[in-house]
Structure formats: structure tokens, C-alpha cells
N, C-alpha and C positions, 0 to 999 in steps of 0.2 A: 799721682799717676799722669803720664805722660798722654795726652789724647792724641790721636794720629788722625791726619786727612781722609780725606774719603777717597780711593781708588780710582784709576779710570772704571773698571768694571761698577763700583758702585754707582759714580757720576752718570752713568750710560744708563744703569736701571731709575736714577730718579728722574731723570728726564724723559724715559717711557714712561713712567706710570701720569707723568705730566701731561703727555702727548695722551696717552690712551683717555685721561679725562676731558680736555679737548676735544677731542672727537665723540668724545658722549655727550657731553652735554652743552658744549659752546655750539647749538643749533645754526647760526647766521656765523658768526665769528670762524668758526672749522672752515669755511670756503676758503676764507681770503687768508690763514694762515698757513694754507696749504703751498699757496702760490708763492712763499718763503724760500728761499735756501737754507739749508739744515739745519744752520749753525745758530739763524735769528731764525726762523720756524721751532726749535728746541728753546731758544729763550725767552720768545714769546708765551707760548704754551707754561711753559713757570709760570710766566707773570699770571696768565690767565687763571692758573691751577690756583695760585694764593688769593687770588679775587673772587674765583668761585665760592670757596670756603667762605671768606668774609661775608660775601649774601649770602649765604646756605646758614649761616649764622642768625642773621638778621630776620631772614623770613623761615625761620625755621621754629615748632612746636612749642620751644622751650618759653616758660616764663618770662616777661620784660627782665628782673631782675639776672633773673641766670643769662640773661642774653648777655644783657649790658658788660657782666663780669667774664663771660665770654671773649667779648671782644676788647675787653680790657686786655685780657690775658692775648689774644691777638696782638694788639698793638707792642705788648712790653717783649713778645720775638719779633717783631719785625726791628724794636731796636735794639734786640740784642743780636739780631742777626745784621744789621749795619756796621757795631761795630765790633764783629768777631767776626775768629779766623775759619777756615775751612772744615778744621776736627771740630769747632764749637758747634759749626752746623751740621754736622755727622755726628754730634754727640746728642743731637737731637732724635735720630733714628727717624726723623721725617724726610720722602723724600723731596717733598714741596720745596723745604726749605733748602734742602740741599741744592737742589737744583738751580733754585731762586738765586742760593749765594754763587752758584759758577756762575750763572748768567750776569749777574752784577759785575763779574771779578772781568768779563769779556765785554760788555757794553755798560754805558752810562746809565746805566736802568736808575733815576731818582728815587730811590725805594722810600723816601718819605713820602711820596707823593698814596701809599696805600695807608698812609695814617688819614688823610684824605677821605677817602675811601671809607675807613671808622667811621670816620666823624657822619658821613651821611647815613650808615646804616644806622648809628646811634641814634637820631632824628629821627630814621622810620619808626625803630623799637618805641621813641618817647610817642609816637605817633605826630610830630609836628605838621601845621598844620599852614598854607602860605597865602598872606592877603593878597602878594602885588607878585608880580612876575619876578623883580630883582631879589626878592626873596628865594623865589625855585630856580630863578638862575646860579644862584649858588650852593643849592643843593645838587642840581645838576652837575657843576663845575665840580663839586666832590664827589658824586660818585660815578661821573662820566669821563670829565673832563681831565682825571687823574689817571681814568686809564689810558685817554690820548697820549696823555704826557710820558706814561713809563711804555708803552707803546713805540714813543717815539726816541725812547734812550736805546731802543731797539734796532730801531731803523736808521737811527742818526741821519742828524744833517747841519749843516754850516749855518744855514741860513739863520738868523736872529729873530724873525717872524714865525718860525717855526712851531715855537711850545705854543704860541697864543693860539694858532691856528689848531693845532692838533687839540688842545684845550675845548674851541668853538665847534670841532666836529664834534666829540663826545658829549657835549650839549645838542648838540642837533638828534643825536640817537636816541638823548634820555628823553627829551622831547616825544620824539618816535615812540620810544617803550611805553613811558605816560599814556599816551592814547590809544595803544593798543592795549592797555589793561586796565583803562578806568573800570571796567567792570568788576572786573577778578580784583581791584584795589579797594573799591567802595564795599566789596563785599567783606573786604578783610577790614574795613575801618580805617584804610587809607586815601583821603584826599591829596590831590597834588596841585588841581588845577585853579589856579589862581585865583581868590574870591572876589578880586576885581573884574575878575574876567567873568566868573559865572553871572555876578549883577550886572556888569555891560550889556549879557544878551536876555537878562529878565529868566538864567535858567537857577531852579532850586536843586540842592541833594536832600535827596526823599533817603536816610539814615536805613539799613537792615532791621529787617525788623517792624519800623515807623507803620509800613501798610501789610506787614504780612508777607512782605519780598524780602528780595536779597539784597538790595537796594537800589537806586537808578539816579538820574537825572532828568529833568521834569521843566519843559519847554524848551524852546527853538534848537535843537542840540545841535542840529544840523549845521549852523550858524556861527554854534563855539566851537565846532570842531571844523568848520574851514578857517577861521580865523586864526586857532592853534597851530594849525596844518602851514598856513601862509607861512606863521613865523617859524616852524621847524624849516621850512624849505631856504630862506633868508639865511639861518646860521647855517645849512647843507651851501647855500653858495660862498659865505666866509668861510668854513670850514676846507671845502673842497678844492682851494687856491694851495692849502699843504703839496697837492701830489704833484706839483712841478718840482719842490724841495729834495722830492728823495730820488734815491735809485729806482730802476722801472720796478724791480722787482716789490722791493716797499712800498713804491705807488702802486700797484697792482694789488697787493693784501689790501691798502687803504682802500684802494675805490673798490675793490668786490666788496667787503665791508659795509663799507657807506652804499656801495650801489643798492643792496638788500635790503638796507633798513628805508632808502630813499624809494623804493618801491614800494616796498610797505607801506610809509606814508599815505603813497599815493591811493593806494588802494582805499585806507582809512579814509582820504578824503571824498574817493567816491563815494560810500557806503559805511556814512557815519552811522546809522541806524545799526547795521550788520556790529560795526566794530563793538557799539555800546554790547548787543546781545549778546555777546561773546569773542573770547582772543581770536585775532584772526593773525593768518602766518602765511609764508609761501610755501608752494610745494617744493619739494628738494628739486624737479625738474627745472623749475624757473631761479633757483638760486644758483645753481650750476653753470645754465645758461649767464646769467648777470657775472657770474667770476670770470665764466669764459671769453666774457667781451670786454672785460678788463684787461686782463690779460693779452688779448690779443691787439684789442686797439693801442695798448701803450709797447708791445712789441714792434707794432706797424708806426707809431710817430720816432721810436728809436730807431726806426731802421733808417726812416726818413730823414733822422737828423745829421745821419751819418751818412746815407747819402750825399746829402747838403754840403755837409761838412768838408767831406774830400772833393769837392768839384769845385772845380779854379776859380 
């Protein structure tokens, strides 16, 4: 039997139901995707839609073991949807991937770079655990710094400096995420933060359970979480050199994006004690505002430049 492609009508419905999970649940990411034009706002959103699944996998209910085969079975569509045709990903009856494959077939989306992406959540499931920083640098790098990169087959740009950078920003955000969930991680039995680092500032992890809690950390926190905070701010300023590479529009998703997580930071670095107590977020008013001034300061240096540009 002959498989046939998928429709525009179909194509149009997998990329809403893409968009509609986007908006539910990419909380920080829905700002700056918004600030898109259709075409990479819809391809984005794919990407996003197949990434969500992958952690929804990882920190989800199921057994290590059924996880792991899980994401196994993840991995072996994402290569068979590299190299198949359009009815092979319409013969999936998923729209994710449907979507995922017209976006690919329209921009350079790297879709190995979500094998990537496994690879860390697989790490979560083993619960691995990281002595030195270049260990969680490369944990980061896979499941952050992967989504820079297919991020960036979205946005496209010339420049050769490009992946590294969009690479260093999504390390600067898992960074980010890290500290804002040591709490909510230490209670699930996930450590991240470097055991060079907790003995540098003489702090312990007191384990769930150990005293009767949910678990914490136990001395100077205050200390390791500026110190952490420094260096998330350090890859935010390697990272952030990306948004001269793209169009304003792409620069625009980028920096509301980073703008929100880099406020976030900030806030964690006041009120280490608050972060450890619990997740702390922004309100929708204030991420709004941070898209809005992305968006408009990088309209106002374009306008500027073009001013420039035509005068003798």
C-alpha cells in the first residue's frame, strides 16, 4: 500500500495542536515565541512540542526502567523520522512529529541535536550525580544547549560563531533552572550542583528523609548560590553576543527568552534562602513587560540602523 502525505489541512492541524501546547505549558519560552513570524513561530513550537514530551518522559511517574525504554523508543522516531518521507510521518498519526517533519523540510532544524536531549534525560532517570562543574557543563549542553541549537536551525544565521553561542545561552538557562529547583530536585533525589562546589563553600545535602524533611542544604547557601548565580550571569554574557547574528525578529524571541530567565537569576541571587524554600517564577505581568522591551528596543536599534544607513 501506497502511504500518501499529509494535507495542507492536516499539516495546519499538527502545527496547532503544537502551538496550543506551547502556550500551555512552555510558561517563560510562550513570550518570546510569540514575537515570531508564523512560519518560525509554527516551527519553533514543533520543536518545542517534541522536547516537552522528551522531559514529560523523564520526570514523569513511570519506573526508571520503563522510562529508559521510553525514551528509547523516542530516540529510534526521531531517526526514523530523519530519514523518512512525509506519509512516513503521517503514518505515524502523530501530530508532533508531523509537524516536526515540515519544519525540518523548511528550515535546518539539526534534529539529532534531540538525541542530545535523550542522552540528558537518560542521566536524570540513572539519577547521575556531578563532582566538578565540566561534568554539568555537559549535561547542560545536552539538554539546554541542544535546544539552542535546533532553536537556531529556526532562526538561521550565517555567522559560524553562531551554534556555539546559542549552545552557551541554553547553558546559562539550565544553569538558571538548576537553582531555581534545587528544592523541588533534592526532594525528587536529584542533585546537580557540583560537589566541588558544595565542599568549596563547607555546604552539605541533608538527603529526604535523613532528618525527617524533604531535604535541604545545610550551611553558607547563601554563598553557593551567588557564586553559582556569577557564573550563570558569565555564560548570559557569552551567550547573549548570539542576538546581533539573527534577524531582529529572532533576536527578539532570543532576548525575551533569556531576558526572563536572566531576571530570574537575578531575583534567585537576591533571595537565595526564598529560592532554596521553594520554586520561585515571575509573574506573567513582568514577563510581558521583559518581551515588550525586547522587542521594542531591538525595533528602535533597527530603525536606527537604517536611519544610519541611508544618510550620506
Amino acid at each position: 500500500m501506497t502511504l500518501s502525505a499529509p494535507d495542507a489541512a492536516d499539516i495546519s492541524a499538527a502545527y496547532r495542536r503544537c502551538e496550543t501546547i506551547t502556550r500551555q505549558q512552555a510558561k517563560n519560552f510562550a513570550y518570546g515565541i510569540a514575537l515570531l513570524p508564523g512560519d518560525k513561530r509554527r516551527a519553533l513550537s514543533a520543536v518545542y512540542a517534541l522536547a516537552r514530551r522528551i522531559d514529560d518522559i523523564g520526570d514523569g511517574t513511570l519506573p526508571a526502567p520503563e522510562k529508559l525504554a521510553a525514551l528509547g523508543e523516542a530516540r529510534a522516531a526521531l531517526t526514523a523520522l530523519a530519514a523518512g518521507t512525509a506519509a512516513d510521518a503521517a503514518a505515524t498519526g502523530d501530530p508532533v512529529l508531523i509537524a516536526l517533519h515540515d519544519a525540518a523540510s523548511r528550515f535546518r532544524i539539526p534534529l539529532p541535536a534531540f538525541g542530545e536531549l535523550i542522552d540528558g534525560c537518560e542521566a536524570d532517570v540513572r539519577g547521575d550525580h556531578y563532582d566538578t562543574f565540566s561534568q554539568l557543563e555537559h549535561y547542560c549542553r545536552c539538554v539546554a544547549g541542544s535546544i539552542g541549537r535546533l532553536s537556531l536551525g529556526v532562526f538561521g544565521s550565517r555567522d559560524e560563531q553562531a551554534e556555539q553561542l546559542a549552545d552557551a545561552l541554553g547553558v546559562a538557562l539550565q544553569l538558571t533552572n538548576i537553582l531555581r529547583d534545587v528544592r523541588e530536585d533534592l526532594g525528587n533525589g536529584r542533585v546537580y550542583l557540583p560537589a566541588d562546589d558544595l565542599a568549596r563553600f563547607g555546604c552539605a545535602l541533608i538527603p529526604p528523609g535523613a532528618d525527617g524533611g524533604d531535604g535541604k542544604i545545610d550551611g553558607p547557601v547563601a554563598d553557593l548560590v551567588a557564586f553559582e548565580a556569577e557564573r550563570a550571569r558569565a555564560w548570559y554574557g557569552v551567550g547573549m553576543r548570539l542576538l546581533p547574528m539573527l534577524d531582529w525578529r529572532s533576536a527578539a524571541c532570543t532576548g525575551a527568552m533569556a531576558g526572563i530567565y536572566r531576571r530570574l537569576l537575578e531575583h534567585i541571587a537576591a533571595s537565595p534562602q526564598q529560592a532554596l524554600a521553594g520554586r520561585m517564577s515571575l509573574p506573567g505581568r513582568e514577563k510581558a513587560l521583559i518581551a515588550l522591551a525586547a522587542i521594542t528596543g531591538l525595533s528602535t536599534r533597527r530603525a536606527g540602523r537604517g536611519t544610519a544607513e541611508a544618510a550620506p
